[in-house]
C-alpha positions in Angstrom: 110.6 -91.0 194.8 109.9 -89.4 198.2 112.4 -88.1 200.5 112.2 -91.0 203.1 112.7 -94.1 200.5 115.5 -91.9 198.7 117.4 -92.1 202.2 116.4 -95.7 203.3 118.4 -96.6 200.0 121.1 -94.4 200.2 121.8 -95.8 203.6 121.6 -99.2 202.3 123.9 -98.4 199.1 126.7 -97.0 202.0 126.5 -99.8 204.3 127.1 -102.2 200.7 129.5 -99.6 199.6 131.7 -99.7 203.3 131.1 -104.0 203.0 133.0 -104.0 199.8 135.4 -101.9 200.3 136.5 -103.9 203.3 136.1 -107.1 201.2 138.3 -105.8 198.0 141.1 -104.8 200.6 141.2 -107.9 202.6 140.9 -109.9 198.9 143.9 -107.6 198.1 146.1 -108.3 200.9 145.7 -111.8 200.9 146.3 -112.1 197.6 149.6 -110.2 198.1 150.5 -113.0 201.2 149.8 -115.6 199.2 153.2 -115.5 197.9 155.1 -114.7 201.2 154.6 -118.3 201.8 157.2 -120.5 199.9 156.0 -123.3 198.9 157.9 -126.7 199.1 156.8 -128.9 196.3 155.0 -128.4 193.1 151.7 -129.4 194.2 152.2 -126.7 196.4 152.6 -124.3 194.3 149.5 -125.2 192.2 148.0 -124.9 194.9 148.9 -121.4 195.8 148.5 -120.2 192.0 145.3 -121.5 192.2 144.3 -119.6 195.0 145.8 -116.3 193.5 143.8 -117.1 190.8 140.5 -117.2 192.8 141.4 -114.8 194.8 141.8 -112.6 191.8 138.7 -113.4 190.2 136.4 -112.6 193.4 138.4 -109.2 193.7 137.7 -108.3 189.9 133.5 -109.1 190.8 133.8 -106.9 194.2 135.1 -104.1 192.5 132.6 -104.5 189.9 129.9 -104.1 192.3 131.6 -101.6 194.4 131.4 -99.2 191.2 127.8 -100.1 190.8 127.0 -99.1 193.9 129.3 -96.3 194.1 127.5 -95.1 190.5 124.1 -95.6 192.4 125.0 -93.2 194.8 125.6 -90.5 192.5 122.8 -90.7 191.1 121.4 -90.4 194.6 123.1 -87.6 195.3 122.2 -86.0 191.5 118.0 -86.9 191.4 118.3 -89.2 188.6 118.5 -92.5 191.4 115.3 -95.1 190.6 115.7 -94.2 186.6 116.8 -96.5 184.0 119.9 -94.8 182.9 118.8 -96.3 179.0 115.7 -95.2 178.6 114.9 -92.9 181.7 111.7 -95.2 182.5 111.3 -96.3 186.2 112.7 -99.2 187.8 110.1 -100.2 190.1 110.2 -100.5 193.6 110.7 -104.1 193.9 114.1 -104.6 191.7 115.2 -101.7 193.5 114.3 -103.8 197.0 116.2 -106.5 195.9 119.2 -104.7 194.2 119.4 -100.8 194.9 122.6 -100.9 192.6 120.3 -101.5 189.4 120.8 -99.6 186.6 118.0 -100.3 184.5 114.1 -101.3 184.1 113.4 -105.1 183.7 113.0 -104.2 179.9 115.9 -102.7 179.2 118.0 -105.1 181.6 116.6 -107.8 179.5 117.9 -106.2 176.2 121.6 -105.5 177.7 121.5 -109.4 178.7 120.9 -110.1 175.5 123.5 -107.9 174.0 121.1 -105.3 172.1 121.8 -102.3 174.8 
C-alpha cells in the first residue's frame, strides 16, 4: 500500500478512534447517573435497570470496536495494516473503504463467521 492511502486511513482510524472514546466515556458516566436518580415506584425502577442494561450493552460494543480500531492502528504503525492477520492475504481496497478496522480478507472473514477461524 502507498504512502498516501496508508495516511488517508490512519487519519480516518484516529478520527473513529477519538469518536469512540468520547462515546464509551459519556456511555460510562451516564450509566453511573443512572442511579443518582431515586426512583419512586417500581415501574420506575424497571425502567432505570433497563436503561443500565442498554446502556451497558452499547458500552460493551463501543469498546469492542474501539480495540479494533485501536489494533488497526498498530498495525499501521508496524507495516502489516491492509493484511489479513489469518492468512496474510490482502484485504482489498474496497472492505478497507468501508471498514478500515477489518481484520481479515472476505475469505477468511467468512470462515471466522462461521466458526472455522
Amino acid at each position: 500500500m502507498d504512502k498516501k492511502k496508508l495516511e488517508y486511513y490512519k487519519k480516518r482510524l484516529e478520527n473513529k478512534q477519538a469518536e469512540l472514546e468520547g462515546i464509551v466515556s459519556r456511555t460510562e458516566h451516564d450509566g453511573r447517573t443512572a442511579d443518582e436518580e431515586t426512583p419512586q415506584d417500581l415501574a420506575d425502577k424497571a425502567a432505570t435497570s433497563y436503561n443500565k442494561e442498554f446502556l451497558f450493552s452499547q458500552s460493551n460494543h463501543d469498546r469492542f470496536l474501539l480495540q479494533l480500531v485501536t489494533e488497526a492502528l498498530g498495525r499501521v504503525e508496524q507495516g502489516t495494516f491492509g493484511e489479513c492477520v489469518a492468512c496474510g492475504g490482502e484485504v482489498r481496497q474496497k472492505r478497507l473503504e468501508a471498514v478500515p478496522w477489518a481484520r481479515h480478507c472476505m475469505p477468511c472473514q467468512e470462515k471466522q463467521e462461521q466458526g472455522a477461524l
